[in-house]
C-alpha positions as CSV (number, residue, x, y, z in Angstrom):
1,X,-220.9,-33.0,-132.6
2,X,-222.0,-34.5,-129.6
3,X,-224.6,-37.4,-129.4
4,X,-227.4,-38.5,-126.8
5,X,-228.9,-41.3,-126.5
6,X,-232.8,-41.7,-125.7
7,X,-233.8,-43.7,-122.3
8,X,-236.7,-46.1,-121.4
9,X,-238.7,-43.1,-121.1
10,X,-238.0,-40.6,-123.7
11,X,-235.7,-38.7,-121.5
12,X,-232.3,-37.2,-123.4
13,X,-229.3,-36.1,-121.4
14,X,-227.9,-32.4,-122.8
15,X,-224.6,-33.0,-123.2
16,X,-222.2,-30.7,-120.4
17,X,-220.1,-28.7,-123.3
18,X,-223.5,-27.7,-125.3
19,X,-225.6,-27.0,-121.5
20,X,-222.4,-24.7,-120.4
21,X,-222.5,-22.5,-123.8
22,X,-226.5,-23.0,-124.3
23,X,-226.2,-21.6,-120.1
24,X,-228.9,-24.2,-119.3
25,X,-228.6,-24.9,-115.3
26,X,-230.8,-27.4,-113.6
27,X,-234.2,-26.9,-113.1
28,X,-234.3,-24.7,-116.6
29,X,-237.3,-25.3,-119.2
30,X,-236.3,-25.4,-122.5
31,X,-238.1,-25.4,-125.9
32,X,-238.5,-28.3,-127.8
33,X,-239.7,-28.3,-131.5
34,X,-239.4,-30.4,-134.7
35,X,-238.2,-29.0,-137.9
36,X,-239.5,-31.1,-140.9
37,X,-238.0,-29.6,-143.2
38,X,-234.6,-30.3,-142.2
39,X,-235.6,-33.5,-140.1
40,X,-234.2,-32.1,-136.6
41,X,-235.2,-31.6,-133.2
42,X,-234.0,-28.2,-131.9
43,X,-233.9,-27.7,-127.9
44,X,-233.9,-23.8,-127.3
45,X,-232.4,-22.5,-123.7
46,X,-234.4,-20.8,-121.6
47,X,-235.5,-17.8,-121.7
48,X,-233.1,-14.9,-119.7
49,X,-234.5,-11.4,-118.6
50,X,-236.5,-9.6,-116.4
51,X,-240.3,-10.8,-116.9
52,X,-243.4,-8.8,-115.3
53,X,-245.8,-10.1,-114.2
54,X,-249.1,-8.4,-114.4
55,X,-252.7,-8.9,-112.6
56,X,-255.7,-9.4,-114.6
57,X,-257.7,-6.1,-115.7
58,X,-254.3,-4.1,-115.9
59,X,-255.0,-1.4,-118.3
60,X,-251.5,-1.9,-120.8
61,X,-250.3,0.6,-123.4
62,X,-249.6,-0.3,-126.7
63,X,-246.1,0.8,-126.3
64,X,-246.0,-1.8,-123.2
65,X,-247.8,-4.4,-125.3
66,X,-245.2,-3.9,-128.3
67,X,-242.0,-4.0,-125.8
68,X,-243.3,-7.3,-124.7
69,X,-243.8,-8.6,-127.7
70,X,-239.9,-7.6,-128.8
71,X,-238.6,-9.4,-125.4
72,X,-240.5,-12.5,-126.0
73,X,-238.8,-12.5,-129.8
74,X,-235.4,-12.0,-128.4
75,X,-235.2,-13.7,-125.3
């Protein structure tokens, strides 16, 4: 398992073998949470996919709303 070490400012390098089969490219956000219950940090690649965008006062169906929700869950 390959280990990071953490600069002068927080900062964590991915390591090139776990960015190539996470697919994380320069320039990518990632997610970042804590697990206490197993004591880990967990870095999540980015999301991939299509997103819409949508202006404010778009009338949405609940069908839309749902298939959003499902992408969001998936990635």
């Amino acid at each position: 398992m390959p280990v990071s070490k953490v600069n002068s400012n927080y900062q964590v390098t991915i390591p090139k073998d776990v960015r190539e089969r996470a697919k994380i490219s320069k320039g990518d956000s990632v997610l970042v949470e804590y697990d206490e219950e197993e004591a880990v940090v967990r870095v999540k690649p980015p999301l991939r996919g299509k997103r819409k965008t949508l202006r404010l006062g778009e009338n949405l169906s609940v069908k839309e709303i749902e298939e959003a929700i499902e992408r969001g869950r998936t990635g």
